[in-house]
Structure formats: C-alpha cells, structure tokens
N, C-alpha and C positions, 0 to 999 in steps of 0.2 A: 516947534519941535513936537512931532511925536515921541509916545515909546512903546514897545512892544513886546507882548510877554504870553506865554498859554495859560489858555485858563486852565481855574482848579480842577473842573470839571475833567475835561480834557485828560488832563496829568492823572487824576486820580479814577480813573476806567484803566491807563497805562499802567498804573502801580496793581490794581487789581487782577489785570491780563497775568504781568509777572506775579507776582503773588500766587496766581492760581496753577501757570505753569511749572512753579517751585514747586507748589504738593504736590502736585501731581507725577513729578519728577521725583522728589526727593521722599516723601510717603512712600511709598515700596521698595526703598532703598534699606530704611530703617525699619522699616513692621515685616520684610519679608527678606529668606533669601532667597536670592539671584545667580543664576545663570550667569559666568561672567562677561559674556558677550551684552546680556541684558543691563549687566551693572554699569557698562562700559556704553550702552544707548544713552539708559537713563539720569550718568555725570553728565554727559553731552549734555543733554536735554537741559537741567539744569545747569549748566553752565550757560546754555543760549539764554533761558528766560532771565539768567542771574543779569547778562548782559543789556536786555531789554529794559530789565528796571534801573538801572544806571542810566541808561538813555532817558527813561522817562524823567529819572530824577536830573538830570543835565535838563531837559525841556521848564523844568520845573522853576530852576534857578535859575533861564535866562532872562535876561532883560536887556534888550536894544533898545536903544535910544536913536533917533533920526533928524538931523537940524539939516541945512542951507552946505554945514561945514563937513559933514560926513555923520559916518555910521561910528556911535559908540555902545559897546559894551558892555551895561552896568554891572553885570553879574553874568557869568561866575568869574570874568577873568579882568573884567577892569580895561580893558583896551579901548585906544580909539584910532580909527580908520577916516582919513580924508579922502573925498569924491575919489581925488586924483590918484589914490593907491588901487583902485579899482581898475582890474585887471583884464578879467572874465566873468560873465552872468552866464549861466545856463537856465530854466525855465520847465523843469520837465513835469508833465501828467504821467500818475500811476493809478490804472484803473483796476476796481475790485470786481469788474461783470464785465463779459466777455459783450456787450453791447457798450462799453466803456460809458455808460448812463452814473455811475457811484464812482467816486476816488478822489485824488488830493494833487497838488499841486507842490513842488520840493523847489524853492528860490536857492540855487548855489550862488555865491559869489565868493570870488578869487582877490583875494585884498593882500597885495603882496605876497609873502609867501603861507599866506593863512588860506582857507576856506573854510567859510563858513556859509550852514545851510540852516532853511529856515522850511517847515512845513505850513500849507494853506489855514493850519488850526491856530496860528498865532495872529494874535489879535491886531485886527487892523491891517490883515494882511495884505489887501488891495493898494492899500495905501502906500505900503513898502515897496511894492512891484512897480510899483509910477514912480517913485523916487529912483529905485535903480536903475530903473527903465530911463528915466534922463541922466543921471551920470553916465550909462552905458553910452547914450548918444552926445554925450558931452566928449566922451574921451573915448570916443570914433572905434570903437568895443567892436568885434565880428562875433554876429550873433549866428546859432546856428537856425537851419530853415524851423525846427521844431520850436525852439523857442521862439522866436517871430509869433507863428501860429498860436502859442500857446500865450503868449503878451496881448495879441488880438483877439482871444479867444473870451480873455478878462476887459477889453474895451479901452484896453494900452495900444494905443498904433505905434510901429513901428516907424519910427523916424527915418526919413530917405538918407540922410546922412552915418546912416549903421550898416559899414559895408557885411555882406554874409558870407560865415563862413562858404570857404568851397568844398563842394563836397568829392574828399580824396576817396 
C-alpha cells in the first residue's frame, strides 16, 4: 500500500499565493474608496484568490491511499474506490514557458460517477500513474493520444491492450 498526500511545503506557498492575493484585493477595498466599477474588479479579485485557498486547503487535507484493491480516500471524504469502478484516466501537461521546459502534470480519474484529480506535487506521484496506468489497462480504458504521450513521457508504456480514443 502506498499513500499519498502534498507536502506542507507545497500547500503552504498555495495559502501564501491566496493570502497575498486577498490584500491585495481586499486592502483597497477597506483603506480606500472606489469607483464602483473598481469595487466591483476588486470582490472578483477576492473572491478568485478566496477560491484558491480553499483549493489549497482541500490539497492540504488530502490523502489517498493506494493497495492491489483500489484507490482509497482517507481524507477529506473517507471513500473507497475499487480498480474496477475506474472508468476514465486522462494524463494532461500544463506548461508555464512558452518552450513547455516548466510545468505539472493533472492525473484525472473517473471513478464512477466521481472525478477525482491529483497534481504532479503530490507525493509519490510517479508511483500513482503506474498504478492507474494498469487498472486503466486492466479494464481495457480508451486513452486519449495525449495521455499515451504523456504516460510515456513519465516511462509508463502504454500497454497494447488500451484501445485509443478516436479522435472525433
């Protein structure tokens, strides 16, 4: 059994980000007034980074657990997921430089009517992708050409028995 979780580190750059995008947002809110067009940027504004640290804080309290039996849950929701509820993997790269040299990698899976996604910064994330990567092949999953590539790209071959998506 593995288990899988983000570091502190990690999490806590993400609470910082929101944090900082909150003053930044909401400081000129209260020390100044505004234009209502501006007041009306600047709740947006705050309410995206509000959003972000909620995210961070969900990355914070996850914890997957991974055996032979499936994918479990421990935190925040307590679930467990067997091989065989695995529906869809998707595999995507999102690059920060325009030569795609920086960026992260987003594991989706489709476990009945769940999806749940996982970023490259959770720990032991290579490890995860090999596991799904043979349920996928286990339960004959159409993968799209991108994920292929990007399963091969981590030194996950692509199993001949994973028919590919077509592409409509």
């Amino acid at each position: 059994m593995s288990t899988h979780a983000y570091s502190r580190g990690d999490v806590f750059s993400d609470y910082l980000r929101a944090a900082s995008g909150l003053a930044f947002a909401l400081v000129p809110l209260v020390m100044l007034e505004t234009m209502p067009a501006v007041t009306v940027l600047l709740v947006a504004l705050a309410l995206v980074f509000t959003l972000y640290g909620l995210t961070a804080l969900k990355r914070h309290i996850t914890r997957i657990a991974v055996d032979d039996h499936g994918l479990h849950l421990l935190a925040p929701a307590g679930e467990a997921f067997p091989w065989r509820s695995l529906t869809g993997v998707r595999l995507a790269y999102f690059s920060t430089r325009r030569d795609r040299t920086n960026g992260w990698l987003q594991l989706t899976m489709k476990l009945g009517r769940r999806r749940l996604r996982v970023d490259s910064r959770i720990g032991e994330f290579q490890r995860l992708a090999e596991r799904v990567a043979d349920a996928a092949t286990v339960n004959r999953l159409p993968l799209d050409p991108a994920t292929i590539f990007n399963f091969q790209a981590m030194g996950i071959a692509a199993k001949d028995n994973i028919a590919v998506e077509s592409e409509q």
